[in-house]
C-alpha positions as CSV (number, residue, x, y, z in Angstrom):
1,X,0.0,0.0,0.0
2,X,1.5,3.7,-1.1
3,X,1.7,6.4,1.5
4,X,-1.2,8.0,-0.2
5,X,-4.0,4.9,-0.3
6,X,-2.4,4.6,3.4
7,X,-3.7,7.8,4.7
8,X,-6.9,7.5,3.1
9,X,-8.2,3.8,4.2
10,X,-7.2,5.6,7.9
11,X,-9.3,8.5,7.1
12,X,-6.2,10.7,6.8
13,X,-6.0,14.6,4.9
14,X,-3.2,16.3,3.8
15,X,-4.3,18.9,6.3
16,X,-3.9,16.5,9.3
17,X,-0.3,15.3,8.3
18,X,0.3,19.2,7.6
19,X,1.6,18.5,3.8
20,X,0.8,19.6,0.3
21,X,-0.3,17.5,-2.2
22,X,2.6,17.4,-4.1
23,X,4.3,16.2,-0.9
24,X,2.7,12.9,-1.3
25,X,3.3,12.8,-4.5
26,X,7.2,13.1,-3.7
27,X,6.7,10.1,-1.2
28,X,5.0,7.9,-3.8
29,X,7.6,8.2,-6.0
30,X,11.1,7.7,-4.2
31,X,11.3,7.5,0.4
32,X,13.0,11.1,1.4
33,X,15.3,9.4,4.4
34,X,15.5,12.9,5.5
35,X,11.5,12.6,6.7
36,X,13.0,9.6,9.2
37,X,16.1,11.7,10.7
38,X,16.4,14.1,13.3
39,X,17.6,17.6,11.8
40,X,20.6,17.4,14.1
41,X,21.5,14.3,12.4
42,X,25.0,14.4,11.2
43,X,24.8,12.4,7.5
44,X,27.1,11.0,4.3
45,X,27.4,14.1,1.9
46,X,25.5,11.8,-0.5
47,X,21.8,10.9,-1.4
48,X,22.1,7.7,0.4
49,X,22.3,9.8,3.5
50,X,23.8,7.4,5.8
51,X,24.1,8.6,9.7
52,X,27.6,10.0,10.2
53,X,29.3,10.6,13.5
54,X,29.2,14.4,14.5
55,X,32.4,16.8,14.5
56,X,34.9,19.0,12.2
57,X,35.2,18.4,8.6
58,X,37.1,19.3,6.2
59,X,40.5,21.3,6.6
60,X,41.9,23.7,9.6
61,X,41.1,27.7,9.1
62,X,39.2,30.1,6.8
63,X,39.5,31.3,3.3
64,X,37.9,34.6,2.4
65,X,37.4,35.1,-1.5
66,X,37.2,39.2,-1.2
67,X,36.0,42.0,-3.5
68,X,34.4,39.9,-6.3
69,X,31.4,39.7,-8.1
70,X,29.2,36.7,-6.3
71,X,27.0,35.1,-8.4
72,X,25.5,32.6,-5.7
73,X,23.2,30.6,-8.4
74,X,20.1,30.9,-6.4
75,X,18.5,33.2,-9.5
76,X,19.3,36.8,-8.3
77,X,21.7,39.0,-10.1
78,X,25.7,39.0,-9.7
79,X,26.3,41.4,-6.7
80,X,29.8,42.7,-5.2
81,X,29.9,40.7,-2.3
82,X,33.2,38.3,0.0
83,X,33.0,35.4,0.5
84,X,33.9,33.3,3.9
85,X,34.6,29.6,4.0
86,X,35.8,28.0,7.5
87,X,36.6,24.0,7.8
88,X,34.3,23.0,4.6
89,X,31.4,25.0,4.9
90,X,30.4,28.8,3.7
91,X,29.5,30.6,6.7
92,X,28.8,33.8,5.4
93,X,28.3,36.2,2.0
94,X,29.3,39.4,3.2
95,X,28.4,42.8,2.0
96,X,31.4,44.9,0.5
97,X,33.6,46.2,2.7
98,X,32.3,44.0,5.8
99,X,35.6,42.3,7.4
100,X,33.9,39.9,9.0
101,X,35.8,37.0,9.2
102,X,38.8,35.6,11.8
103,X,41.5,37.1,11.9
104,X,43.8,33.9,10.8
105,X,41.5,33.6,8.2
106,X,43.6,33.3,4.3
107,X,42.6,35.8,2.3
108,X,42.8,36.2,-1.7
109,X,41.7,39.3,-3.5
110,X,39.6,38.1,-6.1
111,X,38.6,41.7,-7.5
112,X,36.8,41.7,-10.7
113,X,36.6,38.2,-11.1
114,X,33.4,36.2,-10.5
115,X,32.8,34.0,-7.2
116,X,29.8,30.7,-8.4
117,X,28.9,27.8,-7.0
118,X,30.9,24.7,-8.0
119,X,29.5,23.3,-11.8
120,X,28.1,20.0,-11.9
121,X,27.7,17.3,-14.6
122,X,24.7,15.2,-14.8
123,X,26.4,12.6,-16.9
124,X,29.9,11.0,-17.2
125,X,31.6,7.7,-17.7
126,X,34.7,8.1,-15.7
127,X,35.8,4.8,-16.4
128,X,35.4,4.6,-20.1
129,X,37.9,3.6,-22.8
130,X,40.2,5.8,-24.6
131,X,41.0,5.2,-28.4
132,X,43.4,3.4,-28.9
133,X,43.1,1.0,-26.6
134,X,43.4,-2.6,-25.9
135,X,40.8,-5.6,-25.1
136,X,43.3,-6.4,-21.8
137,X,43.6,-2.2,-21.2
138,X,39.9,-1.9,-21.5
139,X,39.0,-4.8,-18.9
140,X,42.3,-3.9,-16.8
141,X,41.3,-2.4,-13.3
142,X,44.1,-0.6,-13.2
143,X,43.9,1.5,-16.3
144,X,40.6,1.8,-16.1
145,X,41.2,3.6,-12.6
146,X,44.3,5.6,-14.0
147,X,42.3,6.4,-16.8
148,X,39.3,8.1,-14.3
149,X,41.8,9.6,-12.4
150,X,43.2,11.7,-16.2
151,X,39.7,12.1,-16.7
152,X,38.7,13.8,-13.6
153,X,41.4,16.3,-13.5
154,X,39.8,17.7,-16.7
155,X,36.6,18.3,-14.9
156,X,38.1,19.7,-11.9
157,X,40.3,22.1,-13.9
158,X,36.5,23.0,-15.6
159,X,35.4,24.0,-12.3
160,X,33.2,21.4,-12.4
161,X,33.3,20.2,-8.8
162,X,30.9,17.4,-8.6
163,X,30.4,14.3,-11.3
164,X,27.4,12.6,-11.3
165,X,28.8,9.0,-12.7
166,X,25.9,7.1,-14.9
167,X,27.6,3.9,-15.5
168,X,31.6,3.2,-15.0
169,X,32.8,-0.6,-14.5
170,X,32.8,-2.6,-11.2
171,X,33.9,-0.6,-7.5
172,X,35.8,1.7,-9.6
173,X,33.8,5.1,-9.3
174,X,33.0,3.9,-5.4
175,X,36.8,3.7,-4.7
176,X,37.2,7.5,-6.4
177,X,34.3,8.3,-5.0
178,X,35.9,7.6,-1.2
179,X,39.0,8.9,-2.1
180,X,37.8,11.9,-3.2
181,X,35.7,13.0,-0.3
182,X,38.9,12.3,1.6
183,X,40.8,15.1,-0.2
184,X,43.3,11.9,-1.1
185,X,42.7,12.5,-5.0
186,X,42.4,15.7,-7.1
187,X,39.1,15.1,-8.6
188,X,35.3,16.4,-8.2
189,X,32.8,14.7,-5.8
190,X,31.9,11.8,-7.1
191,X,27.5,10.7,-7.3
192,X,28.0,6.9,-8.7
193,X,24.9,4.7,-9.9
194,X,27.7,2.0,-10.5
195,X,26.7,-0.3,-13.5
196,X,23.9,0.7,-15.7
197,X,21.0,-1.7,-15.9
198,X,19.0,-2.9,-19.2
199,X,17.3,-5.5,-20.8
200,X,19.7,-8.5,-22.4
201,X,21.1,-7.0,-25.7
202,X,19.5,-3.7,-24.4
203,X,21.3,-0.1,-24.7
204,X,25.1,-1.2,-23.9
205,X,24.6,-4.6,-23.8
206,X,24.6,-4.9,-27.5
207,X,27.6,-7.1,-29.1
208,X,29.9,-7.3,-27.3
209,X,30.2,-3.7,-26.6
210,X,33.1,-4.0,-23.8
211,X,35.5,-6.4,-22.9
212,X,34.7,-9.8,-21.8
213,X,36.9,-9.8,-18.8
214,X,37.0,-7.8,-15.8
215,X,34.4,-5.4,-14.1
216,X,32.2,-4.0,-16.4
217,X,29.5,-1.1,-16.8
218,X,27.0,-2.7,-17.8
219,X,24.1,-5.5,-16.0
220,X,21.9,-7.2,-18.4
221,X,18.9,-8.3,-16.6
222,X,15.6,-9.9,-17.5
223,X,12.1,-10.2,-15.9
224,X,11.3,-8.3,-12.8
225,X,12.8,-9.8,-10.0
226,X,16.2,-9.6,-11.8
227,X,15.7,-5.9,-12.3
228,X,15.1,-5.6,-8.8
229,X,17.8,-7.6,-8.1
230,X,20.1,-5.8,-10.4
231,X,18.9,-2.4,-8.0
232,X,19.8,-4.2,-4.8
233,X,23.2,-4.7,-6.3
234,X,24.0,-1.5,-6.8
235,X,22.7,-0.3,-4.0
236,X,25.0,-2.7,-2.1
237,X,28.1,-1.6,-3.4
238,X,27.2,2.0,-2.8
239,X,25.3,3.4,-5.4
240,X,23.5,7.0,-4.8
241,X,21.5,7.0,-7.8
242,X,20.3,3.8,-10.6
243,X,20.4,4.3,-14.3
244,X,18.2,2.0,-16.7
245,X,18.4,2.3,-20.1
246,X,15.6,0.4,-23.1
247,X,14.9,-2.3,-23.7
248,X,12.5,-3.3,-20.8
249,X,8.9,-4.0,-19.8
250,X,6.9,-2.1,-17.5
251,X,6.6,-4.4,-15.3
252,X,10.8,-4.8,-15.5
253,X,10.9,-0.7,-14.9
254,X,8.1,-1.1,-12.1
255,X,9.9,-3.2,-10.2
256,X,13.2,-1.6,-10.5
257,X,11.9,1.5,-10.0
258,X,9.8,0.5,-6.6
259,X,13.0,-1.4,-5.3
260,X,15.2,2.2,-5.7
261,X,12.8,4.0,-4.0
262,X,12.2,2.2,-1.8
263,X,16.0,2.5,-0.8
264,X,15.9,6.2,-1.4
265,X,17.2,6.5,-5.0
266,X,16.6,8.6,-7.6
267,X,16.1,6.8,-10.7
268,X,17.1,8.0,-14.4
269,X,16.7,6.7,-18.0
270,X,18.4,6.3,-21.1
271,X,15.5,5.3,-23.2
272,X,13.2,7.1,-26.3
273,X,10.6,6.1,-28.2
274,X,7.5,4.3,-26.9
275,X,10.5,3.1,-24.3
276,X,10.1,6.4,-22.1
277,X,6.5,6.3,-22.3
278,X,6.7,3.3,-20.2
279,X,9.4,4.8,-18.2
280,X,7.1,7.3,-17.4
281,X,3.8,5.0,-16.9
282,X,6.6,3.0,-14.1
283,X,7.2,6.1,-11.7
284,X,11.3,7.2,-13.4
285,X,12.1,10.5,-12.2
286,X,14.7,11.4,-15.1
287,X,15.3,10.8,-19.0
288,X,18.6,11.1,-20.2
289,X,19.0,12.8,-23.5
290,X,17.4,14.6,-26.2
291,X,16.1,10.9,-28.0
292,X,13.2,10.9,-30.0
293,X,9.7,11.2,-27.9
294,X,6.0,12.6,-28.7
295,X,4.5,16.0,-27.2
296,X,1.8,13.6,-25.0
297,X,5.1,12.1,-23.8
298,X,6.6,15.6,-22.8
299,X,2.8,16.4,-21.5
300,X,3.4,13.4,-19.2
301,X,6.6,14.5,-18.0
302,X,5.4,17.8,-17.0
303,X,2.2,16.0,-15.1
304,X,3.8,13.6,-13.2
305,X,7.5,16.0,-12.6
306,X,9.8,14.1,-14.2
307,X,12.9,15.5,-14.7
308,X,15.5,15.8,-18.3
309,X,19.3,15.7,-18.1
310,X,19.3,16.7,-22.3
311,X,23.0,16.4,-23.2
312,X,22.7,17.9,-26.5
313,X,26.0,18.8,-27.7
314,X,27.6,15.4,-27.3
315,X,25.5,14.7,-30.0
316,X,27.0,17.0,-32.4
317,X,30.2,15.9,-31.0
318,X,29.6,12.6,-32.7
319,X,27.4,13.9,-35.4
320,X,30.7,15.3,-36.4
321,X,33.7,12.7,-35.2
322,X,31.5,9.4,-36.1
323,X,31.2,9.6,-39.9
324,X,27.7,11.8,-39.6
325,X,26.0,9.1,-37.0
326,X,25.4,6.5,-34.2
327,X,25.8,3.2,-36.0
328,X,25.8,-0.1,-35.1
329,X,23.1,-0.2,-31.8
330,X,20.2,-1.4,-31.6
331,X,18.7,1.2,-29.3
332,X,19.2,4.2,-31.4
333,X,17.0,2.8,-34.4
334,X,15.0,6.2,-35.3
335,X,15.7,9.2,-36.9
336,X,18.0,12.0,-35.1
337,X,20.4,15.0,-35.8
338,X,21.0,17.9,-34.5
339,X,18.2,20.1,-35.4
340,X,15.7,17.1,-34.4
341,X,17.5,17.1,-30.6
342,X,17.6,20.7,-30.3
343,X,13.6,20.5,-31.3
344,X,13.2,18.0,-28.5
345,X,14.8,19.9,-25.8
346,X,13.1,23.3,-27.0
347,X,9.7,21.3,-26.5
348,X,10.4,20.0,-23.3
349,X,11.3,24.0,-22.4
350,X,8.2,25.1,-23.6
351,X,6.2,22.8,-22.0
352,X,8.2,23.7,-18.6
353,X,10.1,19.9,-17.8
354,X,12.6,20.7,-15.4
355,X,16.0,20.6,-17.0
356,X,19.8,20.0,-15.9
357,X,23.0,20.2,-18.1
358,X,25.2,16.5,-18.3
359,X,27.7,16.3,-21.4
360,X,27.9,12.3,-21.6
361,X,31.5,12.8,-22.9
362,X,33.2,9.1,-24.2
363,X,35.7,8.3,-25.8
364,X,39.1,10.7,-25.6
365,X,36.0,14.1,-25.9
366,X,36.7,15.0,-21.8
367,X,39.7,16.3,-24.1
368,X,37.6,19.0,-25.5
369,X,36.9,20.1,-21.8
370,X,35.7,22.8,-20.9
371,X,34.1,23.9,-24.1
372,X,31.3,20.4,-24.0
373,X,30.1,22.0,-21.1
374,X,30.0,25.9,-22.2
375,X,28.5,24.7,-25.3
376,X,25.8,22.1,-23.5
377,X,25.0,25.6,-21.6
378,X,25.2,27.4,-25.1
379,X,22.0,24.7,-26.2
380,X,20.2,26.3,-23.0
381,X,21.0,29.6,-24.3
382,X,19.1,28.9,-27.6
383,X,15.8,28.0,-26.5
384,X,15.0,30.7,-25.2
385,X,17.4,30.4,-21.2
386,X,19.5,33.9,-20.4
387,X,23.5,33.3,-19.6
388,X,22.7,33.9,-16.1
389,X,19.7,31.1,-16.3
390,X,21.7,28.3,-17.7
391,X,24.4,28.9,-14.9
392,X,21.5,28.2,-12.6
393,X,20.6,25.0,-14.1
394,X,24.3,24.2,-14.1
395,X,24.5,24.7,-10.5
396,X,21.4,24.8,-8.6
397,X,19.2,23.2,-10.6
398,X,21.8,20.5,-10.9
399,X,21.9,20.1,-7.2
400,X,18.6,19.6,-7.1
401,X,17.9,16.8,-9.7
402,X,21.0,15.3,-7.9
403,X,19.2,15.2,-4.7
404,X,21.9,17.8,-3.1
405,X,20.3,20.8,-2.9
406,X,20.3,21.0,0.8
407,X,24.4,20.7,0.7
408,X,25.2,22.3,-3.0
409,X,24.2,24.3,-5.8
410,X,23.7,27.5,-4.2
411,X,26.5,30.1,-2.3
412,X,24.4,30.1,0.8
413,X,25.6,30.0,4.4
414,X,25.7,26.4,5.9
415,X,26.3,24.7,2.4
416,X,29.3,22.5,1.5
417,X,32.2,25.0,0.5
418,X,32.1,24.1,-3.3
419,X,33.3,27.4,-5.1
420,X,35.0,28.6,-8.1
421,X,36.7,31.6,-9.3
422,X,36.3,33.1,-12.9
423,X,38.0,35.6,-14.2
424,X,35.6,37.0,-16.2
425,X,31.8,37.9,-15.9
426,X,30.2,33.6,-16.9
427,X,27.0,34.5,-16.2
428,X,26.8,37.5,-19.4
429,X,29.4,35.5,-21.6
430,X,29.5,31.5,-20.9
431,X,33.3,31.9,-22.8
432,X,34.1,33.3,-19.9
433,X,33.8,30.1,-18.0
434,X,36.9,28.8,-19.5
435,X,38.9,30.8,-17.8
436,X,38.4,29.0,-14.3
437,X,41.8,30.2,-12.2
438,X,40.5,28.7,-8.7
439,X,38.6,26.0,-7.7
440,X,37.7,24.8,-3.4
441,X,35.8,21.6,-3.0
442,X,34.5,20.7,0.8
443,X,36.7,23.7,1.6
444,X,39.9,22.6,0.0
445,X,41.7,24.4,-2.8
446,X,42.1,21.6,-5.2
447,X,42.7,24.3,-8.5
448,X,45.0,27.3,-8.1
449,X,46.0,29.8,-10.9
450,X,43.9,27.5,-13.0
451,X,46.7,24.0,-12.3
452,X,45.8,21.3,-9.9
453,X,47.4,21.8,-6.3
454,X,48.4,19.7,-4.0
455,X,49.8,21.0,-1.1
456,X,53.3,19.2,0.1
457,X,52.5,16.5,2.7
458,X,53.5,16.8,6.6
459,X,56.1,14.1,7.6
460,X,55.0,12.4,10.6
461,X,57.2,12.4,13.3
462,X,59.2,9.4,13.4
463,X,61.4,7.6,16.1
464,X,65.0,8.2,15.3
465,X,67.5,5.1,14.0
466,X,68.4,2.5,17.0
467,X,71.2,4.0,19.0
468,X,71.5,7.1,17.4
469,X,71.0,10.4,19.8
470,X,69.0,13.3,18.2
């Protein structure tokens, strides 16, 4: 029995329980396991939310990004503003010349350069193959790590400071994603759904599409209790989000779908067609991309809130490195080009589907970085979204299909210190996001004068040789 049948057969209103309609609704579709903790709840800075002892995080002191331009994502205008970060949290936007900050505190002049939340991408494959590259490299955990790891730096340097990870091979992204949030690793935060889940010979499970041998990407399942299976999997090895992609039944979706809410996952799909109507008829709360789907599908969408990561440009990025199309998968048979996906995503704008950006990038394209990204937002830009707009889908919005909203997204006192410096103004020329020069994640500096940093380790103190006097 849902929530909703639950509170009427005990003769329950939304005016008893004190919530709106569409807060059913939310509860229907995937459990919030915030409802079921206390505020004061310390938690993993994930959407699996797991209880977490109390106490500091993050690294010693302050940093105070002074005299800029803050553009804090939350849909107001740039203003000249500082910025204060203690441990790995903001604590304050202050007004210009305020000085309110500890005296310890690092300060870096950032004058006439733009302060914004940390970019995130809805879409990667961190562990994807690079051409050339061999059947034993391609099924090799170890290059497939080092491989993330080159990848990742490319993102970071972006100012892209979280990765939402829709299908890399075995406990690669989990690893990455561990070290990362232990500042061990230059890289963004890492959001893994671990192995993408479709029907036997379904998107990605075609012939023989990755090595054999070794972890891969990919779970071919069939009939409902293997999907649900397949969910309990990932969910096991630490997933914070599932991806399914077509083919499937319903009933294979519905089952899925149920078992990651249940858990407190979001779910998203790589599907088109008549594929995302039943997506949609199963409870999915995301389509990837800008495939092929009908206005009453859209209509759909917009009735029951799901969401649309559209990842346009990768599109044209293969439009115009693949000889002119996507050939030899089963799950792209239909008609599609550039004009046709740009239609899509204008539809789904009009029609008022809540969008995030994602570039998909494969291959050796995270070498093009950062210009998939600027010209994903460049996409938003032509349907009709200001500069300024598609910045917010690229950073609050994003945190927000991601489930993160609460922590990131937004330059707002009390949320995870995730900040980049541009020197430019982004948010009336996207161009000017490629000239990223710092980048903090949870409060580190992790990009400085637009280079990775690391700082130099502290020795340990170590007992001296046996017999040997100090």
């Amino acid at each position: 029995m849902t929530f909703g049948r639950y509170c009427i057969a005990v003769g329950l209103t939304l005016g008893t329980l004190g919530m709106a309609p569409h807060e059913i609704h939310a509860q229907e579709r995937a459990a919030d396991r915030r409802r079921s903790l206390s505020p004061t709840q310390e938690t993993s800075d994930d959407p699996r939310r797991v209880p977490a002892p109390s106490g500091p995080k993050g690294p010693d002191g302050s940093i105070v990004l002074r005299g800029g331009r803050v553009f804090d994502g939350t849909g107001a205008p740039a203003r000249a503003g500082t910025v204060v970060i203690t441990r790995n949290r903001i604590v304050a936007v202050l007004p210009p010349g305020a000085t309110d900050w500890p005296r310890d505190a690092r300060v870096i002049d950032v004058t006439g350069k733009t302060v914004l939340p940390g970019l995130i991408d809805l879409h990667t494959h961190i562990t994807y193959s690079d051409p050339p590259v061999s059947t034993t490299e391609d099924g090799n955990d170890a290059d497939m790590t080092l491989r993330s790891l080159n990848r990742l730096r490319y993102f970071l340097e972006s100012g892209i400071t979280s990765v939402r990870d829709v299908a890399s091979a075995g406990d690669i992204p989990f690893r990455l994603k561990a070290w990362s949030a232990r500042n061990a690793i230059a890289a963004p935060r890492i959001f893994a759904a671990g192995q993408l889940i479709t029907g036997t010979g379904g998107h990605g499970n075609e012939v023989r599409n990755f090595a054999e041998s070794g972890p891969r990407p990919i779970r071919g399942a069939s009939g409902p209790d293997d999907w649900r299976q397949a969910v309990r999997e990932q969910f096991k090895a630490g997933a914070d989000l599932i991806k399914i992609a077509s083919h499937f039944t319903t009933e294979e979706a519905r089952a899925a779908i149920e078992e990651a809410h249940a858990l407190g996952l979001k779910v998203t799909c790589d599907c088109e067609t008549f594929y995302i109507d039943r997506a949609i008829e199963a409870g999915v709360d995301m389509i990837e991309h800008p495939l092929p789907r009908t206005d009453e599908a859209i209509r759909a969408m917009v009735a029951k809130k799901v969401e649309a990561d559209p990842t346009v440009y990768i599109y044209t990025l293969l439009f115009n490195k693949l000889g002119g199309g996507y050939f030899g998968s089963s799950s792209r048979r239909f008609q599609f080009s550039d004009s046709l996906n740009l239609d899509v995503m204008r539809r789904m704008h009009r029609a008022g589907v809540k969008m995030g950006v994602g570039t998909d990038l494969v291959l050796d394209w995270y070498q093009h970085m950062p210009w998939p990204y600027i010209n994903e937002l460049k996409y938003f830009t032509a349907i009709g979204y200001t500069p300024a707009e598609a910045l917010v889908a690229a950073t609050k919005t994003n945190a927000e299909l991601l489930d993160m909203d609460d922590k990131l997204g937004t330059l707002v006192a009390g949320k995870l210190a995730d900040v980049v410096v541009v020197n430019g103004r982004p948010d009336d020329r996207l161009d000017d996001l490629a000239k990223v020069e710092l980048v903090i994640r949870d409060g580190h500096i992790v990009i400085d004068d637009g280079r990775i940093f690391v700082p130099r380790h502290v020795p340990r103190a170590a007992p001296p040789p046996y017999g040997i006097k100090r």
